[in-house]
NUZA-358588 format. One record per residue (C-alpha): residue number from 1; x, y, z; chain. Coordinates in nm, 2 decimals. Each point is the difference from the previous one (the first is absolute). Example, Ala and Ser with C-alpha at 12.3 -4.5 7.8 and 13.67 -1.06 7.14 Angstrom:
# NUZA-358588
<pt pos="1" c1="1.23" c2="-0.45" c3="0.78" unit="A"/>
<pt pos="2" c1="0.14" c2="0.34" c3="-0.07" unit="A"/>
***
This chain:
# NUZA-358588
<pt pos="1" c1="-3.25" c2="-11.36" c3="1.88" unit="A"/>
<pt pos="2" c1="0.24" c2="0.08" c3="-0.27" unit="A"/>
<pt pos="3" c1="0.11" c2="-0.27" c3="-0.24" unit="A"/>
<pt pos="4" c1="0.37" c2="0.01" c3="0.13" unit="A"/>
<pt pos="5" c1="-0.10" c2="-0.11" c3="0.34" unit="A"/>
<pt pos="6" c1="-0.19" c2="-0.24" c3="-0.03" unit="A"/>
<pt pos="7" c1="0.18" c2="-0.33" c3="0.07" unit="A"/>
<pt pos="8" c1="0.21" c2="-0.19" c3="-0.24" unit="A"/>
<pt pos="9" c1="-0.24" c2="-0.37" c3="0.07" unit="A"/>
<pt pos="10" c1="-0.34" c2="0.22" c3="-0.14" unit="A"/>
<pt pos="11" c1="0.19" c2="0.17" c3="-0.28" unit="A"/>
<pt pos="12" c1="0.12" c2="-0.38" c3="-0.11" unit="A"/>
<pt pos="13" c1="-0.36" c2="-0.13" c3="0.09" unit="A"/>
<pt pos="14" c1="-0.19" c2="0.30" c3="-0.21" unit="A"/>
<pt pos="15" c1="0.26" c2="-0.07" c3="-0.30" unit="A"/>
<pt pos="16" c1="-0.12" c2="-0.37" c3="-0.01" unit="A"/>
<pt pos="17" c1="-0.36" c2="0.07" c3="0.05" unit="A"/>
<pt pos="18" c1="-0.02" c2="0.20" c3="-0.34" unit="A"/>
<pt pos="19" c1="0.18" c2="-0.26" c3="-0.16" unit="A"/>
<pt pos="20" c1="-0.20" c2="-0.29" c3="0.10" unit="A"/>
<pt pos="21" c1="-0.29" c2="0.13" c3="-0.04" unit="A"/>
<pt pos="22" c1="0.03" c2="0.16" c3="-0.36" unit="A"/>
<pt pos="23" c1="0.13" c2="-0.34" c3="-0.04" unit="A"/>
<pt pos="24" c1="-0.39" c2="-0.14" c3="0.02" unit="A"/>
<pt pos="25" c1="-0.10" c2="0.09" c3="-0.36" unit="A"/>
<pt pos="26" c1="0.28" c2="-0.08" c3="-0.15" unit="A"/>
<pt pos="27" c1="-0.03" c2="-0.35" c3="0.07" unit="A"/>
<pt pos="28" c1="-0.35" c2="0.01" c3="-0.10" unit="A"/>
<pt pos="29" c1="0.11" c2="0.11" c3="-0.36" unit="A"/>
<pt pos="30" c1="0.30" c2="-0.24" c3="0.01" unit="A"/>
<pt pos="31" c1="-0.20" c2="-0.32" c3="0.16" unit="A"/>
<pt pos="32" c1="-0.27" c2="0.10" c3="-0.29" unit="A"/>
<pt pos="33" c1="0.31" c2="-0.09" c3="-0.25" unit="A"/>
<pt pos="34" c1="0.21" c2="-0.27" c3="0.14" unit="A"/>
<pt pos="35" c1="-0.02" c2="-0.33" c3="0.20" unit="A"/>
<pt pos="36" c1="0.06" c2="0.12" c3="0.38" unit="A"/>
<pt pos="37" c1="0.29" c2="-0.25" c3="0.04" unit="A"/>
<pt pos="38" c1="0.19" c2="0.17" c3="-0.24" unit="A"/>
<pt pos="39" c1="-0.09" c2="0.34" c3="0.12" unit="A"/>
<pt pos="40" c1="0.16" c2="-0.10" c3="0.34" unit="A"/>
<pt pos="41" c1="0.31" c2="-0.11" c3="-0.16" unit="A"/>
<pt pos="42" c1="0.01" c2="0.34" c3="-0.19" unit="A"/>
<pt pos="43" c1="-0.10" c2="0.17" c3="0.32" unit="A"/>
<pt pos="44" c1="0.32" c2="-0.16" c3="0.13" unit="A"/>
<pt pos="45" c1="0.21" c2="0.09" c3="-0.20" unit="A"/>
<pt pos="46" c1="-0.11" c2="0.37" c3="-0.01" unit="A"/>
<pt pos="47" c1="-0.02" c2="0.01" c3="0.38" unit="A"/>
<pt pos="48" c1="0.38" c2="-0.18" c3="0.02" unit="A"/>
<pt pos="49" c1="0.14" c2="0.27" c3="-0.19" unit="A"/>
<pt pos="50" c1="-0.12" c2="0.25" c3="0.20" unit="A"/>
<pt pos="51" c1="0.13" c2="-0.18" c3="0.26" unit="A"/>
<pt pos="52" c1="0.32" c2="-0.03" c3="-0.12" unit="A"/>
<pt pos="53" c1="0.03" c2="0.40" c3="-0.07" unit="A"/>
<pt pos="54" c1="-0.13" c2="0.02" c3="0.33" unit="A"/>
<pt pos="55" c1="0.35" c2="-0.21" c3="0.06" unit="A"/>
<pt pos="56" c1="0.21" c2="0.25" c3="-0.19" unit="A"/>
<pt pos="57" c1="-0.13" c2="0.28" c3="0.23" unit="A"/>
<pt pos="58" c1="0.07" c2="-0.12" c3="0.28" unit="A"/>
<pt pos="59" c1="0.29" c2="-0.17" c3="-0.01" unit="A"/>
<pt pos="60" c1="0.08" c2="-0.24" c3="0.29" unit="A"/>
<pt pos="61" c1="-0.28" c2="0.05" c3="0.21" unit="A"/>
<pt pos="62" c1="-0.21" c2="-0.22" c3="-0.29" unit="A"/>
<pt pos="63" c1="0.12" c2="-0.30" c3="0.15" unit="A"/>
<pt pos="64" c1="0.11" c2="0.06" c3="0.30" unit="A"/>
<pt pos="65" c1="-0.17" c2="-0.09" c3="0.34" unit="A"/>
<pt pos="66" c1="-0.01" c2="-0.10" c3="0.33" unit="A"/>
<pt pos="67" c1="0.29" c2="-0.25" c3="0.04" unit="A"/>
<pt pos="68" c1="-0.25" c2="-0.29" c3="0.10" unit="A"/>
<pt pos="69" c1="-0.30" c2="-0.09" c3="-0.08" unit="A"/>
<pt pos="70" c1="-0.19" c2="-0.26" c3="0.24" unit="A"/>
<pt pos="71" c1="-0.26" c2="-0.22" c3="-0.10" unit="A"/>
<pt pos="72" c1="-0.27" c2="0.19" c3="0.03" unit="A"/>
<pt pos="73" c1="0.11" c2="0.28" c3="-0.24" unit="A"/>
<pt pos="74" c1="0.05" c2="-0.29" c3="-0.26" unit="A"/>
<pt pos="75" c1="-0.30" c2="-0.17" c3="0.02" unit="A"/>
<pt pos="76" c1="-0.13" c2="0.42" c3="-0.01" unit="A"/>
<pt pos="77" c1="0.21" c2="0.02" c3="-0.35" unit="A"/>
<pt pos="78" c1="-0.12" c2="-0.36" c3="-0.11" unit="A"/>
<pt pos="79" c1="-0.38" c2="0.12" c3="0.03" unit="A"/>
<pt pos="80" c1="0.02" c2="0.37" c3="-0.16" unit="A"/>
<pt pos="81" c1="0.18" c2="-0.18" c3="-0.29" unit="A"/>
<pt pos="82" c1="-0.26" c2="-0.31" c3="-0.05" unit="A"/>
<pt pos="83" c1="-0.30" c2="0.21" c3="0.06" unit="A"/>
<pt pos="84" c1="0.11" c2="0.38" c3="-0.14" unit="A"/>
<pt pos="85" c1="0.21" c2="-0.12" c3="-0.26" unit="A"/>
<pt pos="86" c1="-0.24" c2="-0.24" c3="-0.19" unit="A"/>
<pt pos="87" c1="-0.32" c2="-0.09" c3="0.20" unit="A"/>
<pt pos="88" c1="-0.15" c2="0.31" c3="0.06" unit="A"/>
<pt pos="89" c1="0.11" c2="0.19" c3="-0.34" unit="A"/>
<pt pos="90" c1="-0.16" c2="-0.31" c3="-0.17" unit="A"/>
<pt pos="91" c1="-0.30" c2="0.01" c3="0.17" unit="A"/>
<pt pos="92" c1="-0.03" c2="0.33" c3="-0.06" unit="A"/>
<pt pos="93" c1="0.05" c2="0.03" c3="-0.38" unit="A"/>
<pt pos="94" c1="-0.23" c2="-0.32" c3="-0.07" unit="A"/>
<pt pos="95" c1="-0.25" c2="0.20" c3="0.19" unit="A"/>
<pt pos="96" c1="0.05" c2="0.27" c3="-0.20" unit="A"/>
<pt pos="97" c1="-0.11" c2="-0.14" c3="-0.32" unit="A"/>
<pt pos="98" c1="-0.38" c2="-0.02" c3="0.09" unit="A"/>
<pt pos="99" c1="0.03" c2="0.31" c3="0.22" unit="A"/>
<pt pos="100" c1="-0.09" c2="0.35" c3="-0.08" unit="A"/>
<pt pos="101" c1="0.32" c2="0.22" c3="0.11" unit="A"/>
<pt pos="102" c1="-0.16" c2="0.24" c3="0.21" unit="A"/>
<pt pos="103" c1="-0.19" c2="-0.31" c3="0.20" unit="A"/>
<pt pos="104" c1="0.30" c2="-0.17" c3="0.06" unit="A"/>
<pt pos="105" c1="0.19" c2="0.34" c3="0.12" unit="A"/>
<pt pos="106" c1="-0.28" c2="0.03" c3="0.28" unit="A"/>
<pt pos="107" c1="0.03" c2="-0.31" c3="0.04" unit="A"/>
<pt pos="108" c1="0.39" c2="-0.04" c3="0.08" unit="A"/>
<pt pos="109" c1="-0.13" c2="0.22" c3="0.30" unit="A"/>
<pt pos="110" c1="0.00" c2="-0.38" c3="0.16" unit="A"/>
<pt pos="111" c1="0.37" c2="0.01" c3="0.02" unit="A"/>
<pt pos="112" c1="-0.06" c2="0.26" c3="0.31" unit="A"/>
<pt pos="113" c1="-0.18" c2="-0.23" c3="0.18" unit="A"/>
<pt pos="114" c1="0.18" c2="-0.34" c3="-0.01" unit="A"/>
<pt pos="115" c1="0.33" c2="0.26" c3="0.03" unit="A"/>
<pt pos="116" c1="-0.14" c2="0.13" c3="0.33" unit="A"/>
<pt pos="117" c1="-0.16" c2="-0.30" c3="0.12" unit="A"/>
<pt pos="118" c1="0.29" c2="-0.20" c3="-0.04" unit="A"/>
<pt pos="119" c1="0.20" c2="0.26" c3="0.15" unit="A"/>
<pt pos="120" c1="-0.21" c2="0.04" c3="0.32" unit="A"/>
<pt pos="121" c1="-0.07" c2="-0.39" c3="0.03" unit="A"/>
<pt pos="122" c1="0.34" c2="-0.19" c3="-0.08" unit="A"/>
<pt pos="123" c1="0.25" c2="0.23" c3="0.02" unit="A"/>
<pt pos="124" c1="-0.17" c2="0.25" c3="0.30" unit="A"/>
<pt pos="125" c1="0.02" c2="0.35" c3="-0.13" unit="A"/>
<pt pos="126" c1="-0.25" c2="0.24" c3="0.15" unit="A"/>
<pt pos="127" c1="-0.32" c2="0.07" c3="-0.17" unit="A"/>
<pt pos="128" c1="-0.29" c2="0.21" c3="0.20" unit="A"/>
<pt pos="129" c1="-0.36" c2="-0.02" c3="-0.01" unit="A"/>
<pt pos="130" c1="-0.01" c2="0.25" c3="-0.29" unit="A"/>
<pt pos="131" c1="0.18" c2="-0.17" c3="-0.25" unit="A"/>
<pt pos="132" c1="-0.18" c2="-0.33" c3="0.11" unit="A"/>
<pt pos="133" c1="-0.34" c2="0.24" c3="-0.15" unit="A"/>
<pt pos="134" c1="0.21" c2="0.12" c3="-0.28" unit="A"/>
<pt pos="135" c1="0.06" c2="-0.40" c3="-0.10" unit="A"/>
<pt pos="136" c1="-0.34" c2="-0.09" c3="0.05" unit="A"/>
<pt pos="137" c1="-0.10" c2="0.29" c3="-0.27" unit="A"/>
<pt pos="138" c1="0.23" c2="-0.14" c3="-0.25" unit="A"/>
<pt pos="139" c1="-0.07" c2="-0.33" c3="0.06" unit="A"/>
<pt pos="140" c1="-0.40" c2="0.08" c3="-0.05" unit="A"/>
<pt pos="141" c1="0.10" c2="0.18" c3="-0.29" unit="A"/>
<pt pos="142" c1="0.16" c2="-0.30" c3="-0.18" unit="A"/>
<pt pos="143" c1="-0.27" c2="-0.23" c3="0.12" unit="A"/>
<pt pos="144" c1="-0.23" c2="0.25" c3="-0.22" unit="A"/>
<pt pos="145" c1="0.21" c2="0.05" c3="-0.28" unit="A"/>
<pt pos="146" c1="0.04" c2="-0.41" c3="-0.08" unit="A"/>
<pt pos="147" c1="-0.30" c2="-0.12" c3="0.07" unit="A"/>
<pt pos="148" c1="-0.24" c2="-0.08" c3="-0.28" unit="A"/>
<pt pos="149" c1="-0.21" c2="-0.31" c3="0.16" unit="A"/>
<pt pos="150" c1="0.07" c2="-0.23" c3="-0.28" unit="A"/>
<pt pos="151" c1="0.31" c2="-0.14" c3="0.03" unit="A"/>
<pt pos="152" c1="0.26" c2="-0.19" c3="0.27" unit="A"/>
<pt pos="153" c1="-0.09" c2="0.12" c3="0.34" unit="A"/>
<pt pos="154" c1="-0.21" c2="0.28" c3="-0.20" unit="A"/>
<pt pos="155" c1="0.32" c2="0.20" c3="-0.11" unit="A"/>
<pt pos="156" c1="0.09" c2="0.05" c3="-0.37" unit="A"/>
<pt pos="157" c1="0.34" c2="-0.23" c3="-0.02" unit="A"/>
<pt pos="158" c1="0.20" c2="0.32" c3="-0.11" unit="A"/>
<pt pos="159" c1="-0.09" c2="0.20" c3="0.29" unit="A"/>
<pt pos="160" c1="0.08" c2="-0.31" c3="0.22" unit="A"/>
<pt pos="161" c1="0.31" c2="-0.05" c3="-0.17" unit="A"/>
<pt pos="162" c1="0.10" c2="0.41" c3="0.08" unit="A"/>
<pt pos="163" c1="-0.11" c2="-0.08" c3="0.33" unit="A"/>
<pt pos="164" c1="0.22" c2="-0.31" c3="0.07" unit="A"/>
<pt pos="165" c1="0.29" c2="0.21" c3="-0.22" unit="A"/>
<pt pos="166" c1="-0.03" c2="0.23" c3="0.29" unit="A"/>
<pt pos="167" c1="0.02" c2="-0.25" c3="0.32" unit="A"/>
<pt pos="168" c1="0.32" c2="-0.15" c3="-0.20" unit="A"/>
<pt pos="169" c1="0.14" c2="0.39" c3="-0.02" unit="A"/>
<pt pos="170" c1="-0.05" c2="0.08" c3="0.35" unit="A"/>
<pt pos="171" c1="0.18" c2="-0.32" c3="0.12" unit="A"/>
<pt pos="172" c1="0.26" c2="0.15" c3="-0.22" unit="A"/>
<pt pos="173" c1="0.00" c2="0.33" c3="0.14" unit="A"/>
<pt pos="174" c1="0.04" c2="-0.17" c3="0.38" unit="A"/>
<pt pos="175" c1="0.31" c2="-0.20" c3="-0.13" unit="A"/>
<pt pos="176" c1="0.18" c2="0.26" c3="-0.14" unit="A"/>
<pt pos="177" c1="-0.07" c2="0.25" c3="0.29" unit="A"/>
<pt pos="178" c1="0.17" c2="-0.24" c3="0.27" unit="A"/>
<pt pos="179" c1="0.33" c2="-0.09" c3="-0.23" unit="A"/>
<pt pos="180" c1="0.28" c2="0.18" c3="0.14" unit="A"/>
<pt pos="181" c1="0.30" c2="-0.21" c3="-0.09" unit="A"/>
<pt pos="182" c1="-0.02" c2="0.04" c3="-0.40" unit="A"/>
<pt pos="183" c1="0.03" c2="0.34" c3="-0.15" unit="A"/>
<pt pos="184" c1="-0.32" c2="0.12" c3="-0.25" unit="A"/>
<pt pos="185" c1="0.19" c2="-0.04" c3="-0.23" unit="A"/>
<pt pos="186" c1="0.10" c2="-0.34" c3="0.04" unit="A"/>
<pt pos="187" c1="-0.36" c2="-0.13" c3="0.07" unit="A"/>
<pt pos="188" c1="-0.16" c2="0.17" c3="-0.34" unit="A"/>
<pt pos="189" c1="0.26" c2="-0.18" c3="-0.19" unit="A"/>
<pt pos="190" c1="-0.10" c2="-0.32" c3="0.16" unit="A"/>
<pt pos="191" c1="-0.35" c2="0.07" c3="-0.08" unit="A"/>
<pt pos="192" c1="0.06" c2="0.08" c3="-0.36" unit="A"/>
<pt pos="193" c1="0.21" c2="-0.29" c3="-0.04" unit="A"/>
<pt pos="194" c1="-0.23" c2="-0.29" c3="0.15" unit="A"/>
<pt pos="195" c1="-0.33" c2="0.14" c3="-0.17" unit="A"/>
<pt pos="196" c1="0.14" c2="0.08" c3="-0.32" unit="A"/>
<pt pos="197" c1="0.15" c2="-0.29" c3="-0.03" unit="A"/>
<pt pos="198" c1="-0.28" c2="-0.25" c3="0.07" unit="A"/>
<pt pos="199" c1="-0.19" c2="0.19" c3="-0.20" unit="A"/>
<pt pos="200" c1="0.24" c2="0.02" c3="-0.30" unit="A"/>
<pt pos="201" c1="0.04" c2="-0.40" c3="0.03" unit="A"/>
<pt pos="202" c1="-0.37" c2="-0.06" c3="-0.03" unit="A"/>
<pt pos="203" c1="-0.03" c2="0.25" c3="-0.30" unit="A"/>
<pt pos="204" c1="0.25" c2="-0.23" c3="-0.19" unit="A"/>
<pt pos="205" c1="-0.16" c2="-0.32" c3="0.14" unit="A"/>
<pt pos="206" c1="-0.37" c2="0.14" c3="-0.13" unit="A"/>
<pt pos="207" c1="0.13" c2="0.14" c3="-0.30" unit="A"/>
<pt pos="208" c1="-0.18" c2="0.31" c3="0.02" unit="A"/>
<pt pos="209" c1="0.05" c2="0.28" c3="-0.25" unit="A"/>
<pt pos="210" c1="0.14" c2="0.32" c3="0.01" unit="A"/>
<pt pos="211" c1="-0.21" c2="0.32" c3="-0.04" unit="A"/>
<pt pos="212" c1="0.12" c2="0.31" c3="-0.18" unit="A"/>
<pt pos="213" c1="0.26" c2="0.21" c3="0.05" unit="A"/>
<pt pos="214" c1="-0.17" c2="0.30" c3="0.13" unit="A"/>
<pt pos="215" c1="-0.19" c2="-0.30" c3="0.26" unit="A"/>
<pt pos="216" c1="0.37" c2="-0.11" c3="0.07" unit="A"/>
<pt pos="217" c1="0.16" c2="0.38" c3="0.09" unit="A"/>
<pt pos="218" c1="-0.29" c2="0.08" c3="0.24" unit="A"/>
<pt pos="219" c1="0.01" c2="-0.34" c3="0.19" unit="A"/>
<pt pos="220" c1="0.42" c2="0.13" c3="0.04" unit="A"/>
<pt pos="221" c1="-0.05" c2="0.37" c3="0.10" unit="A"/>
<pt pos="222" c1="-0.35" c2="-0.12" c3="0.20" unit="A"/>
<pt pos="223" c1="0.28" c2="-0.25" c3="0.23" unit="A"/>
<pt pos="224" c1="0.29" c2="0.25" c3="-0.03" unit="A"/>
<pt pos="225" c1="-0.19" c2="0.25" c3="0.19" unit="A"/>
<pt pos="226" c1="-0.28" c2="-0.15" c3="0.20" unit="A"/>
<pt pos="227" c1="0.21" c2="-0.32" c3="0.08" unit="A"/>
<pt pos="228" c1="0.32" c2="0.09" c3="0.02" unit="A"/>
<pt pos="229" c1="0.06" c2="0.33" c3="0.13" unit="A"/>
<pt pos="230" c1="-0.41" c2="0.00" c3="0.14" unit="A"/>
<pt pos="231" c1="0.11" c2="-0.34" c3="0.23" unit="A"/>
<pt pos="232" c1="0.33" c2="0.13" c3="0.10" unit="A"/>
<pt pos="233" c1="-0.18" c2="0.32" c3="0.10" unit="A"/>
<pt pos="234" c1="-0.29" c2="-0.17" c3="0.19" unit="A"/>
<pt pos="235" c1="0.27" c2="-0.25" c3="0.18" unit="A"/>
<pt pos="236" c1="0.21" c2="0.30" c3="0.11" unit="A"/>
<pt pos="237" c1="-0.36" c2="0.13" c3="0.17" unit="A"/>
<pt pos="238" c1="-0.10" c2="-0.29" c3="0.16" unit="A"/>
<pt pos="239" c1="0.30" c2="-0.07" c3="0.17" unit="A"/>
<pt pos="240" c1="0.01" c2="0.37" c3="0.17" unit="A"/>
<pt pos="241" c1="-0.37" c2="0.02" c3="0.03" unit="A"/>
<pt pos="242" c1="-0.15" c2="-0.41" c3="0.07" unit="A"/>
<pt pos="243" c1="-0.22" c2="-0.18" c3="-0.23" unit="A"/>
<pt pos="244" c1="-0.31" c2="0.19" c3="0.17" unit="A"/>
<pt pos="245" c1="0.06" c2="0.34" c3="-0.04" unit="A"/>
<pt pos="246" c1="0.16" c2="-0.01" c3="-0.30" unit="A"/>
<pt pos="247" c1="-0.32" c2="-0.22" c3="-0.15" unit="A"/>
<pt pos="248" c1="-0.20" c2="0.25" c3="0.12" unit="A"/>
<pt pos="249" c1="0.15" c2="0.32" c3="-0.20" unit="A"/>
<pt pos="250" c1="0.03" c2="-0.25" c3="-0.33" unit="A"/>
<pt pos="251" c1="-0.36" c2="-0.01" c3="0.04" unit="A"/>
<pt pos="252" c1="0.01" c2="0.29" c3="-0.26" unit="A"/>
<pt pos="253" c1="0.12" c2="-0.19" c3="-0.25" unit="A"/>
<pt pos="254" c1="-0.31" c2="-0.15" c3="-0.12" unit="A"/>
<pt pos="255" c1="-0.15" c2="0.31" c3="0.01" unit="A"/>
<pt pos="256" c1="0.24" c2="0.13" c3="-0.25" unit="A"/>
<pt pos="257" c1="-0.03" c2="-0.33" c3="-0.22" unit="A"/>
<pt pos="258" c1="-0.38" c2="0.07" c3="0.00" unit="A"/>
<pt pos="259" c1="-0.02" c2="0.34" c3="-0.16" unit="A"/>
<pt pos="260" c1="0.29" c2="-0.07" c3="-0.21" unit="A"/>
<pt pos="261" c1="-0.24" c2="-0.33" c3="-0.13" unit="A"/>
<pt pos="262" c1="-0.28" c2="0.23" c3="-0.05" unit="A"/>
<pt pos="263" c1="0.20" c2="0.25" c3="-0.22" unit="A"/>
<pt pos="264" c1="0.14" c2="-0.31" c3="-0.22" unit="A"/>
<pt pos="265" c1="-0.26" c2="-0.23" c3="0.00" unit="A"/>
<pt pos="266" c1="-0.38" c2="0.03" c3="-0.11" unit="A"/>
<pt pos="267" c1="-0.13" c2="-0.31" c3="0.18" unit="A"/>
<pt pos="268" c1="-0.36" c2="0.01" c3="0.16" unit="A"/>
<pt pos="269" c1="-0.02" c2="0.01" c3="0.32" unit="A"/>
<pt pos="270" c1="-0.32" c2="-0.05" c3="0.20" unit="A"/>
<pt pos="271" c1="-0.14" c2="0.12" c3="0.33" unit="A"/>
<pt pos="272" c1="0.18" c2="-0.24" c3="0.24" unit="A"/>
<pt pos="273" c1="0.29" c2="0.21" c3="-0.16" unit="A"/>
<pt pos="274" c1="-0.09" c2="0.32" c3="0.11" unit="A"/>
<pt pos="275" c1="-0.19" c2="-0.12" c3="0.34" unit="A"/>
<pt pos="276" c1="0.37" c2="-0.17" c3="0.10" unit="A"/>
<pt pos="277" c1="0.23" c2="0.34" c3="-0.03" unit="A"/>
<pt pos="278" c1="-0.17" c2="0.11" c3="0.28" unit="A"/>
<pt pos="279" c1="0.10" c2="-0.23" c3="0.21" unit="A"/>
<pt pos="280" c1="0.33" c2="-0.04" c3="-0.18" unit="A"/>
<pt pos="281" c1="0.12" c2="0.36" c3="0.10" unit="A"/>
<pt pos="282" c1="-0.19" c2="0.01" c3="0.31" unit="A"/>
<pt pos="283" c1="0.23" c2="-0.29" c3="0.12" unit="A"/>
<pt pos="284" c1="0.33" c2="0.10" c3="-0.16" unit="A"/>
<pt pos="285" c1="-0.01" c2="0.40" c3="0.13" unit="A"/>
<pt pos="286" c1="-0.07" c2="-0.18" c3="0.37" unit="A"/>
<pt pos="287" c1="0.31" c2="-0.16" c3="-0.02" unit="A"/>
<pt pos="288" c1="0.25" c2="0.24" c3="-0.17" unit="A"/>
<pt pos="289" c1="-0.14" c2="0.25" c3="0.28" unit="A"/>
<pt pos="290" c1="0.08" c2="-0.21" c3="0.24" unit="A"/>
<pt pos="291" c1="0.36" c2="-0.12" c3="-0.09" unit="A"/>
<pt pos="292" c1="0.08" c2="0.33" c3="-0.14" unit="A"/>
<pt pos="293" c1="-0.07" c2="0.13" c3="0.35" unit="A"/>
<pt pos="294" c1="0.22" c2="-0.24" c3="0.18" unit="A"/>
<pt pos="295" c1="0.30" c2="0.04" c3="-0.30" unit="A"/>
<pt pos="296" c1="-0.02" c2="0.37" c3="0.05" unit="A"/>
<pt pos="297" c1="-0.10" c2="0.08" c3="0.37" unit="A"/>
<pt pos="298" c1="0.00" c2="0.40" c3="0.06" unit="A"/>
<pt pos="299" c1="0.23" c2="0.22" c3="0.17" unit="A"/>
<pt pos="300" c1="-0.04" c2="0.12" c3="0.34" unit="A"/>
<pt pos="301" c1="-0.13" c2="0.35" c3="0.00" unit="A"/>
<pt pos="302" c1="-0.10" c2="-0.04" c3="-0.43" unit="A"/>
***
């Protein structure tokens, strides 16, 4: 299939999945330099203007919607804000600092299965007995990859930390997916604003101290483009594809934030490492085959 016909929703969706998951490493390094608090609030205001060139593109249909929106969608809008604006970015970048990049990529797989799970158990999207296999591989393969029989529950904290990161992401994923009444636009901007600015108030409260410049550019670009136009990107997908499918296809991203962690980083890492990728991949090329299949069914007579 050519590139110009493949539909608009995995064009978006592949755009994103580079973005967020070249974004991996670059946390690392930035998490490695700065208080994560603050690194969300720069995060924000990176990813907020993206958003808002995002707004300058496309004019009208930034905030426009759906001329009502019920209950339900703002309870929907209440939740991806709360939990994708602050608690799972947080989670995620305190993780980070006793994390090895590549580990945590893999282990960011996670977000595939709470995405799908929830999809399939709350909000009753489809899901067949081989992506239920494909889940159990990546789930087996993030048991493996935190587990170190010393501490809580017999997980190292920062793999357990990736791993909750993840169930907080894919609760995310399913509130965005069934928004209909806010543009993408509209709901980015209302992440950025909430989480950057919780964040930004308990940097000043805490008195924590800026980083270098060079520290303070990346942390922009790194939420201009993985953030901002990333989220916008990944909303846009969702909504055309549901939170299942279109979790499925991310599942490449952590792939791409792993090898990009073992170009830039020269951390150790040990058998459970190499044991998990298996599984890892396994999993994730179960499941793009399978919604890829259903997003693109073939032609009679092709």
């Amino acid at each position: 299939m050519h590139l110009s016909k493949l539909p608009k929703p995995i064009i978006a969706l592949a755009c994103a999945t580079v973005l967020f998951g070249t974004a991996t490493p670059l946390l690392k390094i930035l998490v490695d330099g700065m208080p994560p608090l603050l690194l969300i609030a720069l995060l924000a205001i990176g990813s907020g203007a993206g958003v808002l060139c995002w707004r300058a593109v496309s004019g009208p249909r930034f905030t426009t919607g759906q001329p009502c929106a019920g209950r339900r969608e703002k309870y929907l809008l209440a939740g991806t804000v709360v939990v994708g604006g602050f608690v799972a970015p947080v989670v995620q970048c305190v993780a980070l600092t006793v994390t090895p990049a590549a580990t945590a990529s893999l282990l960011l797989n996670f977000e595939i299965v709470a995405t799908v799970l929830l999809a399939f158990l709350v909000f009753h999207e489809p899901a067949d007995k081989k992506t239920g296999l494909a889940l159990m591989l990546i789930f087996a393969g993030s048991i493996l990859l935190g587990w170190n029989g010393e501490s809580i529950l017999g997980f190292s904290l920062g793999a357990l930390g990736i791993i909750i990161s993840g169930f907080f992401w894919g609760i995310d994923n399913n509130c965005m997916a069934h928004i209909s009444a806010y543009p993408p636009g509209l709901i980015a901007l209302c992440k950025v604003l909430f989480g950057g600015s919780v964040a930004a108030v308990l940097v000043i409260a805490l008195g924590e101290p800026l980083p270098g410049a060079d520290l303070i550019v990346l942390a922009l670009l790194t939420g201009f483009f993985s953030y901002g136009l990333g989220l916008i990107l990944f909303i846009v997908a969702l909504r055309d594809m549901g939170a299942a499918r279109a979790g499925a296809i991310y599942a490449a991203a952590p792939f791409i934030g792993c090898i990009a962690s073992l170009f830039v980083f020269s951390d150790p890492l040990g058998s459970q490492f190499w044991l998990a990728v298996p599984l890892f991949v396994a999993g994730a090329l179960i499941v793009i085959r399978e919604q890829w299949s259903q997003e693109c069914p073939k032609k009679p007579g092709t």
